[in-house]
C-alpha positions in Angstrom: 84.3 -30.4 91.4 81.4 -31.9 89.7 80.2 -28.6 88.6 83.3 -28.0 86.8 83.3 -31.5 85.1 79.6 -30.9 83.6 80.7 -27.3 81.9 83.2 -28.7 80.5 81.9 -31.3 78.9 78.5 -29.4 78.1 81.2 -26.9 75.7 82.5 -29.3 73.3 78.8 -31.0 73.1 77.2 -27.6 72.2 80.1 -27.0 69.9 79.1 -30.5 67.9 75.5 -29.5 68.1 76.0 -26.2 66.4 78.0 -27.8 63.8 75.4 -30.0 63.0 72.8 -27.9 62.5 74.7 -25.9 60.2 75.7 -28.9 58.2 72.2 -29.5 58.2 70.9 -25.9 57.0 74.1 -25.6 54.3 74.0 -29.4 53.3 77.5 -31.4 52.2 79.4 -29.8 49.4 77.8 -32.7 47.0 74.2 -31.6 47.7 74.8 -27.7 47.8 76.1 -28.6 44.2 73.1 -30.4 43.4 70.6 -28.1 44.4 72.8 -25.6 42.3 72.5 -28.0 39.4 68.7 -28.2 39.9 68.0 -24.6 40.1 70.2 -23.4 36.7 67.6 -23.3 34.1 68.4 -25.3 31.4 67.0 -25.1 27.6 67.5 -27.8 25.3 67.7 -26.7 21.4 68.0 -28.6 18.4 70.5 -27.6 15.9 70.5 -27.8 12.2 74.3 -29.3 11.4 74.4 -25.6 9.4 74.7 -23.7 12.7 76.9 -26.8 14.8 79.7 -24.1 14.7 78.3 -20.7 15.0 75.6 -21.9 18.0 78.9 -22.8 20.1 79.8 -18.9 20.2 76.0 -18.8 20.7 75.4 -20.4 23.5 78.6 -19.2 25.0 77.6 -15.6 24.4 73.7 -16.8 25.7 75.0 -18.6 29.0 77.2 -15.8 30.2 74.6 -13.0 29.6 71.6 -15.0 31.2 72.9 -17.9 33.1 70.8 -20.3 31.2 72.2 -23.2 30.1 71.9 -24.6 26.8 72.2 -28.9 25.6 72.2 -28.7 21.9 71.6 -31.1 19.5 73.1 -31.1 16.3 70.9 -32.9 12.6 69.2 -31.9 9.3 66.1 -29.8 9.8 63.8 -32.7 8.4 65.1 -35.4 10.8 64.8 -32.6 13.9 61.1 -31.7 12.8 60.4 -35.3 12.6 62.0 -35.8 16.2 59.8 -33.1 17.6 56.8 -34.5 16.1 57.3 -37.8 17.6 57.9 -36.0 21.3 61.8 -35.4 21.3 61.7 -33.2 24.9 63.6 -29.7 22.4 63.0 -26.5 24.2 63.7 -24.6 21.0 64.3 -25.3 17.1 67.1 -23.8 15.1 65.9 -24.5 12.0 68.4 -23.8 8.2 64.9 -22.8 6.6 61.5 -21.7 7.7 59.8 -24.2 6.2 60.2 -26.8 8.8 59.4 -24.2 11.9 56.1 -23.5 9.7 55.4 -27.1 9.9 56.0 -27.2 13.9 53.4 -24.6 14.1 50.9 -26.1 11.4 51.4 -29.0 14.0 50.3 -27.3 16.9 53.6 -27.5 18.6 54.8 -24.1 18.4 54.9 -22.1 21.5 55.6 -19.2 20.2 55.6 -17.9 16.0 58.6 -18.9 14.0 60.6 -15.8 12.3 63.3 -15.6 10.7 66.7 -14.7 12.4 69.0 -15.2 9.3 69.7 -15.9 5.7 72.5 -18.6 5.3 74.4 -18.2 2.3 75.9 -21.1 -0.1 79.3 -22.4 -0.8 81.4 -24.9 -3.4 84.5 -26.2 -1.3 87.1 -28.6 -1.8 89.7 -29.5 -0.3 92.0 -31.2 -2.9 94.8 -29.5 -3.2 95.3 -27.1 -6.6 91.7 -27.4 -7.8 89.7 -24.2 -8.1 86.2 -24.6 -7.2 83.8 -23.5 -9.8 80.1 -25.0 -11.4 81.8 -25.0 -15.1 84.4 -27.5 -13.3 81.7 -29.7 -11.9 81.1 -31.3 -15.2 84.9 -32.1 -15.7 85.4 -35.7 -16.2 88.5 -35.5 -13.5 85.1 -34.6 -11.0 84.5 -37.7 -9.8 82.1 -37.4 -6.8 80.3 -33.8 -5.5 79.0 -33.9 -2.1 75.8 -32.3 -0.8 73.4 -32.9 1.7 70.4 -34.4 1.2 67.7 -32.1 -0.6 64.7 -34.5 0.9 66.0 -33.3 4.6 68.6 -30.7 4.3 67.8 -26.9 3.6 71.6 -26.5 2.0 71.2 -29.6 0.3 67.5 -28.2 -1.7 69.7 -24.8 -2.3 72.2 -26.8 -3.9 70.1 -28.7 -6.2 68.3 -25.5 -7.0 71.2 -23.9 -7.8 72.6 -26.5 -10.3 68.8 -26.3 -11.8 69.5 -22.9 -12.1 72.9 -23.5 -13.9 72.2 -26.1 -16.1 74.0 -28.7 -14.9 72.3 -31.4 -13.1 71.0 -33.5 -16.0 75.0 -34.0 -16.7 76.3 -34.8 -13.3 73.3 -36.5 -11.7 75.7 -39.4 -11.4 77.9 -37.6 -9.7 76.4 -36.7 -6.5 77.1 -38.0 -3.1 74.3 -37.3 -0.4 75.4 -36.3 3.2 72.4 -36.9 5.9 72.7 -33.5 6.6 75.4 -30.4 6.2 77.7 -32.2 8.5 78.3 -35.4 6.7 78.7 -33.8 4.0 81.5 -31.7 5.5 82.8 -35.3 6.4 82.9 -36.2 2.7 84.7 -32.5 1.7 87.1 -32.4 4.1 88.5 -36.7 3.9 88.2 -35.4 0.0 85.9 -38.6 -0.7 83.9 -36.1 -3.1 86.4 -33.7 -4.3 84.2 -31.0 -4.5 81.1 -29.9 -2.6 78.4 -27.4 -1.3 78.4 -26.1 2.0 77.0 -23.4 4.3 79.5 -20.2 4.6 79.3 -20.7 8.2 81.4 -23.8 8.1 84.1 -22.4 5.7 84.4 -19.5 8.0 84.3 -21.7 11.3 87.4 -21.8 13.4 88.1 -25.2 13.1 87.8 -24.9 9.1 89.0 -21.3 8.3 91.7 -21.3 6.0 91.2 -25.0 4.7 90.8 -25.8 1.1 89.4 -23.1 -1.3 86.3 -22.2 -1.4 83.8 -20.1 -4.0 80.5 -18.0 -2.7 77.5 -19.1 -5.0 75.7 -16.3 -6.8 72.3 -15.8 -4.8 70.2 -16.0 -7.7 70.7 -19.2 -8.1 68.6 -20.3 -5.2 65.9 -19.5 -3.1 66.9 -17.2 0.0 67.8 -19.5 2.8 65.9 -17.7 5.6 66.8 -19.0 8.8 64.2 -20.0 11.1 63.4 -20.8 14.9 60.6 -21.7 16.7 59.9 -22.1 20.7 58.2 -25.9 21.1 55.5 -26.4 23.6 56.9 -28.2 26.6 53.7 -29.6 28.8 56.3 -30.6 31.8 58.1 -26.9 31.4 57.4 -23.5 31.1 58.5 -21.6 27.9 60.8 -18.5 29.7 64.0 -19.6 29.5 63.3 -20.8 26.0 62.0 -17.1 24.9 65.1 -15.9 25.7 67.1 -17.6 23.9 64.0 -16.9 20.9 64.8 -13.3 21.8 68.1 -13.5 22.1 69.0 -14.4 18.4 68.0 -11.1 17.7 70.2 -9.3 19.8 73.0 -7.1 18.4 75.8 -10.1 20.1 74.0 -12.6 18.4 74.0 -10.6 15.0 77.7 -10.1 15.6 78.2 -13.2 15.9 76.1 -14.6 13.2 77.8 -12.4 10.4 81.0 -13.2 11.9 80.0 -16.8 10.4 78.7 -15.3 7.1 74.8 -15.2 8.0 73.2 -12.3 6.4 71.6 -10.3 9.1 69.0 -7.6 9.9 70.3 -4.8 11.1 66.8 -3.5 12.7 65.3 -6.8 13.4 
């Protein structure tokens, strides 16, 4: 009788010890999720408000081919250089021109070169509804405000200067202008029509949030320096640069040259 009585309850105690340890070896659902969490590589990139729309398909396009997640943070080249140089924790730079990459490197803080992986092209957009962009029409007295992004900090925002330089014009409507902090407000300003006129990237025109909205003109490309796009891999002394490089190497992949001219970047084809 007492034999019997000790197997079984030696059964269901074995049974509870053999759960245990694999609870132990497999962890909760919680901290298997964790671990999970901890073990994605994950690359941080700083944007400039040019690309805010094409990097989404980016990143998307990035993530499913290589698992890698991406954080992205969106300003104007000048205020992200400044951010790295002061110790912002960026994996990567996305720069609108290569002059800022250049600087990152002059500073010592480039892990690997800058190059080029696009030329961004300029736009005059409005939004009010029956005008027809054009830079003869800038100067038209019913032109009461004309939005770009600030030339000091914003790649589009020099282009656009330069390009009314070029023209002619900006002695006349100096007084005119409205300054965005970077391609994004001055998106903000186009599209609530507080300029009613202004210059853009092609990338936002061509967005899917912004296709079809307003009319919009291409801007002859002698009227401003090529906008070569430029990013650089930052030196990370808490983290090692792989997941970073291939993200670098990844913008010139054939999807991400898809996906750039989809958004009106000029590509190279063998790049």
């Amino acid at each position: 009788m007492l034999r019997i009585s000790l197997r079984r309850s030696l059964f269901p105690i074995s049974q509870t010890l053999l759960l245990l340890v694999g609870m132990l070896a497999c962890g909760t659902p919680t901290e298997a999720g964790e671990r999970e969490a901890l073990s994605t590589p994950t690359i941080a990139i700083a944007v400039a408000a040019n690309m805010q729309f094409a990097m989404e398909e980016l990143t998307k396009a990035f993530t499913k081919e290589s698992g890698i997640k991406c954080q992205t943070s969106v300003s104007s080249s000048g205020k992200l250089t400044a951010q790295i140089q002061q110790g912002a924790p960026f994996d990567i730079f996305v720069s609108a021109n290569m002059k800022y990459p250049n600087e990152i490197q002059n500073s010592g803080l480039a892990a690997l070169p800058p190059k080029v992986y696009a030329n961004g092209r300029l736009v005059l957009w409005s939004m009010k509804k029956g005008l027809e962009p054009s830079l003869d029409l800038l100067s038209d007295p019913s032109i009461r405000h004309i939005a770009l992004a600030n030339p000091k900090v914003a790649p589009y925002g020099m282009a656009a200067e330069q390009a009314l330089k070029e023209h002619g014009l900006l002695p006349d409507i100096q007084g005119k202008l409205v300054f965005g902090e970077s391609i994004a407000q001055t998106n903000q300003f186009i599209t609530t029509q507080s300029a009613a006129i202004g210059f853009t990237a092609m990338s936002v025109v061509l967005s899917p949030a912004l296709q079809g909205k307003g009319q919009w003109i291409p801007l002859p490309s002698d009227l401003y320096t090529a906008i070569e796009q430029g990013v650089v891999v930052i030196k990370r002394q808490d983290k090692e640069i792989s997941a970073a490089r291939s993200f670098y190497d990844f913008l010139s992949s054939a999807t991400a040259k898809g996906i750039l001219q989809n958004f009106g970047y000029e590509v190279k084809e063998n790049s």
